[in-house]
N, C-alpha and C positions, 0 to 999 in steps of 0.2 A: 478549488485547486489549492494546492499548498504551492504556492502560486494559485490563488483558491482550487480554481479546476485541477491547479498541476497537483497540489498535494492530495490531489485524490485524483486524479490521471493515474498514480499510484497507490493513492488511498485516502479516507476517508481521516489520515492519521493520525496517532499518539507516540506507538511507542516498543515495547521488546517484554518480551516476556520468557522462563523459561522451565526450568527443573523439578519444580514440586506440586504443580498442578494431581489433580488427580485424576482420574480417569480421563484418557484423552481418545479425539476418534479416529477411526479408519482412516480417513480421507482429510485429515487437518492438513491444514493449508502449510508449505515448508517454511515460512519461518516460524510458526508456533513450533512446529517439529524440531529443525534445527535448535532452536533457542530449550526448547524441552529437553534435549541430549537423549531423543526417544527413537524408537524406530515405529514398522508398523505394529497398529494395534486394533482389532474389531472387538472391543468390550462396549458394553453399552455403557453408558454414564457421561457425567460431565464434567465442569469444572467453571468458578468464576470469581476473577481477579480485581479486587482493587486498589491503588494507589496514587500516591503525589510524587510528581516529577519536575527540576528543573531543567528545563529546555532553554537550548542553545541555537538561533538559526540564524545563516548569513549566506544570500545571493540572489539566485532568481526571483522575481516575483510579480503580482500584478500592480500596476503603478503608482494605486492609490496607497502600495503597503510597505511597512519598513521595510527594507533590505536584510537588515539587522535587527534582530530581537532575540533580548532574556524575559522570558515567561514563566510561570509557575503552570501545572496541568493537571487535571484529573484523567487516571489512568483507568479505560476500564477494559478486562479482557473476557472473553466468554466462549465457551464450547462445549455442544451437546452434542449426540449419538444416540439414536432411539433405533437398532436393526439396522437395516441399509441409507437409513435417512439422517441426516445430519446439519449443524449448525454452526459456524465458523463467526465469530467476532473479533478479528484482532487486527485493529487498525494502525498498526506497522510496517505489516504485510503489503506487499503489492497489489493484491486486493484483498480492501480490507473485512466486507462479509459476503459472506456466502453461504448460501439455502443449498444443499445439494442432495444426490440418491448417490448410493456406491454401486458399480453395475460391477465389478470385479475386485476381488479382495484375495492376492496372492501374496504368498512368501518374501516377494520381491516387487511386485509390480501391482498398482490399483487404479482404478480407472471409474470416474466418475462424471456424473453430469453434475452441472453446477450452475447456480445464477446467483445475479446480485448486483448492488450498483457501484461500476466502477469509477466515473469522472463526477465530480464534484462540481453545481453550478455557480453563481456569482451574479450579482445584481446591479444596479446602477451604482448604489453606494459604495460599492465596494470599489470602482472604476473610479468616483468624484468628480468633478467637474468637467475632467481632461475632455469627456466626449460624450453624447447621447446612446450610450451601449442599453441595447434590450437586453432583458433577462439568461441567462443560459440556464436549460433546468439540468436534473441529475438525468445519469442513464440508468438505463438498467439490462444487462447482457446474461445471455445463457449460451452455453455450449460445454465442452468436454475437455478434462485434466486429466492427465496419465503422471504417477509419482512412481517414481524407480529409488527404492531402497537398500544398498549397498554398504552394510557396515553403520557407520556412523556417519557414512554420506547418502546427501538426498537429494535427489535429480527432478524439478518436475517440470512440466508444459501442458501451457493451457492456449484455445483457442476459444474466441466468444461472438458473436454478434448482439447487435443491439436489438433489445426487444421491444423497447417503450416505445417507439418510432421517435426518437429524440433527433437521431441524425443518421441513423440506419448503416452505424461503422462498424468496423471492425477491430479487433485487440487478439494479440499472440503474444505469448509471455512465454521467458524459458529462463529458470533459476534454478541455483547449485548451490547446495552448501555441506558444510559438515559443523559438528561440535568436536568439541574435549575436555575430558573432567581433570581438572587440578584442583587437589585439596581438596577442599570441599564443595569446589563449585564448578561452573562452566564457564568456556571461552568459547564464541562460536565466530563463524564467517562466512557469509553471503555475498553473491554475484548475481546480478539478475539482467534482460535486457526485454525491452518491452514496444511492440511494434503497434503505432496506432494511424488509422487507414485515413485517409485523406480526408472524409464527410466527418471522422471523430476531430480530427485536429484541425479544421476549417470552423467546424460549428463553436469551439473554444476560443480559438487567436485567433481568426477572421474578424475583418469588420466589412461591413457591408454598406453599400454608398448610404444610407438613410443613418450611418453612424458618425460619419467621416466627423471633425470639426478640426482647426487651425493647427492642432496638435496630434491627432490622427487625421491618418490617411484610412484606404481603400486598403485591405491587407485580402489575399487569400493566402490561408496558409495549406501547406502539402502534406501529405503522409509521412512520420518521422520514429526516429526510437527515441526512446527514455532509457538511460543506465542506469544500474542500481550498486556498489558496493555499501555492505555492514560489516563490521567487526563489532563483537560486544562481550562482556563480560556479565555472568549470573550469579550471584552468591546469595545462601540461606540462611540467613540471622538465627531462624528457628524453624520448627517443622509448619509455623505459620507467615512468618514474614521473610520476603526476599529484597535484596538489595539488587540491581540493575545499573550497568552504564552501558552506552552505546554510543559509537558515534558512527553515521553516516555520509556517504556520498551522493548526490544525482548529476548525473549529466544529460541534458537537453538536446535534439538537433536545432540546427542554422532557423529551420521554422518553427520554433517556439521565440527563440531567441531574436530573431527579426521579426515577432511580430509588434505593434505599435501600443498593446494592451500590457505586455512585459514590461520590466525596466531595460532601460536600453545596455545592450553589448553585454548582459548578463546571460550564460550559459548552464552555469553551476547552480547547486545547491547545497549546502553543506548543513547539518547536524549533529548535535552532541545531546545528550542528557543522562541523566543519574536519577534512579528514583526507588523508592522506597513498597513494596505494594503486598500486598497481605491476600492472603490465598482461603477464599470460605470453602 
């Protein structure tokens, strides 16, 4: 999460990417889209990014973790297209990979299946002392994304279940964004909200009596959303390097935030970063 699970409840994360990629696919996930200032595209081909980034983060978390941290990062982004089958790497994104097939590929509207793993697990170490917590492993979910492209705005929704048998949840996601080109570069902006089922967010914040200790308790946690706003800015040094900032929001429901695995009364999640990343 970032809250280990949480930063991958939303993703596996790093970071933004946008404008100079080259060949990009059908079915890329909206915020490589957005952040690309692209619309749809079924070319084959691909593209892959890398960079260093300074990161900024302050609020929610899991207990054993700072609250607060400036870290340095490697950024990496990646996307393939081979016909109707495609490859999605970009762990900024709400989810951040995805294997998918494109089953419609319209003017305005494409509709794909897709899997991949979207919650991120977390081990005793990462918990510390506070409690005897078992492992939580990764998931891995499949189901169908419909992206409605309008202009320079991009509408998508996605529904998934869980295929590993991790905890047999459920996840619905519905994100909006657009870009805009100034000068030479891009400004973009994103909204997202992200609905996860009660066995996905129990098996994560739950503790279970065989966990309990002086400092935790007995938690079940309930089914809740995650918010998502980004604003970010893309600029192109050269037709090889791009410069990036960004800074984001998350918001949690009551059950994340009550649960005893969290830092206490934190709800938020806030990021910034700036980074530098070079396009092969």
């Amino acid at each position: 999460m970032q809250l280990r699970s949480i930063k991958i409840i939303y993703k596996l994360i790093v970071t933004v990417i946008a404008v100079c990629a080259s060949a990009y696919c059908v079915a890329a996930d909206i915020s490589r889209s957005v952040h690309q200032h692209s619309g749809n595209n079924s070319e084959n081909g691909g593209y892959f990014e890398l960079g260093m980034a300074l990161d900024y983060r302050e609020g929610i978390e899991l207990i054993n973790e700072e609250d607060e941290e400036l870290s340095l990062s490697l950024r990496l982004n990646a996307g393939y297209q081979w016909n109707n089958l495609f490859i999605d790497l970009y762990p900024s994104s709400l989810t951040p990979f995805v294997i998918g097939y494109n089953l419609y590929d319209g003017k305005a509207l494409s509709l794909d299946i897709v899997t991949g793993p979207q919650n991120g697990g977390f081990t005793q170490e990462d918990i510390g002392d506070a409690a005897p917590i078992k492992e939580r492993n990764f998931d891995y979910l499949a189901g169908l994304r419909l992206t409605h492209f309008y202009g320079k705005n991009i509408l998508q929704v996605e529904a998934r279940s869980d295929v590993s048998n991790t905890h047999n949840g459920n996840f619905f996601l519905a994100v909006a964004g657009r870009s805009w080109a100034f000068a030479n570069g891009t400004q973009y902006a994103l909204g997202g909200v992200m609905y996860q089922s009660k066995n996905t967010m129990d098996y994560y914040f739950g503790v279970r009596p065989e966990e309990t200790s002086e400092q935790v308790n007995i938690y079940q946690a309930d089914a809740g959303f995650i918010y998502k706003l980004e604003y970010g800015i893309t600029y192109p040094l050269s037709p090889k390097w791009i410069l990036r900032t960004s800074s984001t929001l998350y918001h949690f429901d009551d059950t994340v935030k009550n649960s005893p695995l969290t830092v206490a009364g934190k709800s938020v999640l806030a990021e910034a970063d700036v980074s530098i990343n070079y396009v092969f």
